[in-house]
N, C-alpha and C positions, 0 to 999 in steps of 0.2 A: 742243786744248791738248796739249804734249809735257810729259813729266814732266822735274821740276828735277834739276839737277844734287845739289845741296844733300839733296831725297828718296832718292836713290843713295846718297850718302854716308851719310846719316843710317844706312837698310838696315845697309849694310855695317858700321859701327860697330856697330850695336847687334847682328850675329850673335856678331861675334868672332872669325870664323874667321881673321884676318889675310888673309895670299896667298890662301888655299883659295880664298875667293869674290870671284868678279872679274866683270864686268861689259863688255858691250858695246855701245856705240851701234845701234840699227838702226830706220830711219824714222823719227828723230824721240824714239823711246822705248829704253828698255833691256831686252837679257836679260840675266839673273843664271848665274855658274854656278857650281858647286861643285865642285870637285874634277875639274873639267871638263867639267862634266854643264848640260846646262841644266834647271832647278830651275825657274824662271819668269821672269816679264817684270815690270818696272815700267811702266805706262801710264796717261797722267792721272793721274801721280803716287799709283797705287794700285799692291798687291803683289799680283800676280795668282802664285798655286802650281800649277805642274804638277800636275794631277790622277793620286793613285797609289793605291793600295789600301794602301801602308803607313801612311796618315796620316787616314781617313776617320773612326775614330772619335774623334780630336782633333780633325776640323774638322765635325763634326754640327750644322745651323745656322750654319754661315760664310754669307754670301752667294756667291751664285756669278754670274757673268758672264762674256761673251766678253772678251777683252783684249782683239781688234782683230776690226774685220768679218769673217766668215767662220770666225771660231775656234769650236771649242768651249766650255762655259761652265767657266771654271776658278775656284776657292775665291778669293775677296778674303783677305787675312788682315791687313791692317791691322792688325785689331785685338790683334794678337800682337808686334807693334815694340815695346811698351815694355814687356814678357814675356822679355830675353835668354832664358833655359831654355829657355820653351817656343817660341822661334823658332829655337832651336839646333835643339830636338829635331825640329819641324816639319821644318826644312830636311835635316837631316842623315837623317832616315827616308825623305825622298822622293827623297833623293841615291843613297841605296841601294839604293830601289827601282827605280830608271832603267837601262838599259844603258848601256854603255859607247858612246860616238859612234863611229860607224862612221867608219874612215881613210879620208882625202880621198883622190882617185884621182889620180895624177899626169898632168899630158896630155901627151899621144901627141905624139912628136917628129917 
């Protein structure tokens, strides 16, 4: 099952960030990003959080699960969509925790 269009929306409404957090198609499901960063994924219309050490003691007893085969298990936080504060603050601690994405390489002409 891919996650709905409508659950993306939903996300992105209820952070608030306007522009900041934007969203990309990829297999079927979505990653989320903030400010560039990617933050987590939407899958089976669930809010899978990049795992960070800025956020662990907010999500103590979240459920944890792989997003997609092969992944590591990352915090569910579902339960924090209809929380704006506390999914601002979620998101925007593990936005900062993150580095910056390494610049695409241009290819060799």
């Amino acid at each position: 099952m891919s996650t709905d269009r409508d659950f993306i929306d939903y996300i992105v409404e209820q952070a608030g960030f306007g522009a900041d957090l934007t969203y990309r198609r990829m297999f079927g499901e979505y990653a989320l990003y903030l400010d560039e960063k990617v933050i987590g994924f939407a899958c089976d219309n669930c809010f899978f959080l990049k795992p960070s050490n800025a956020v662990i003691a907010e999500l103590e007893g979240v459920p944890r699960r792989p997003p997609y085969p092969g992944a590591q298990n990352y915090p569910v936080i579902d339960e924090f969509l209809d929380d704006t504060e506390m999914l601002r603050m979620i998101l925007r601690k593990t936005e900062q925790a993150l580095p910056l994405p390494k610049p695409k390489r241009k290819p060799k002409t």
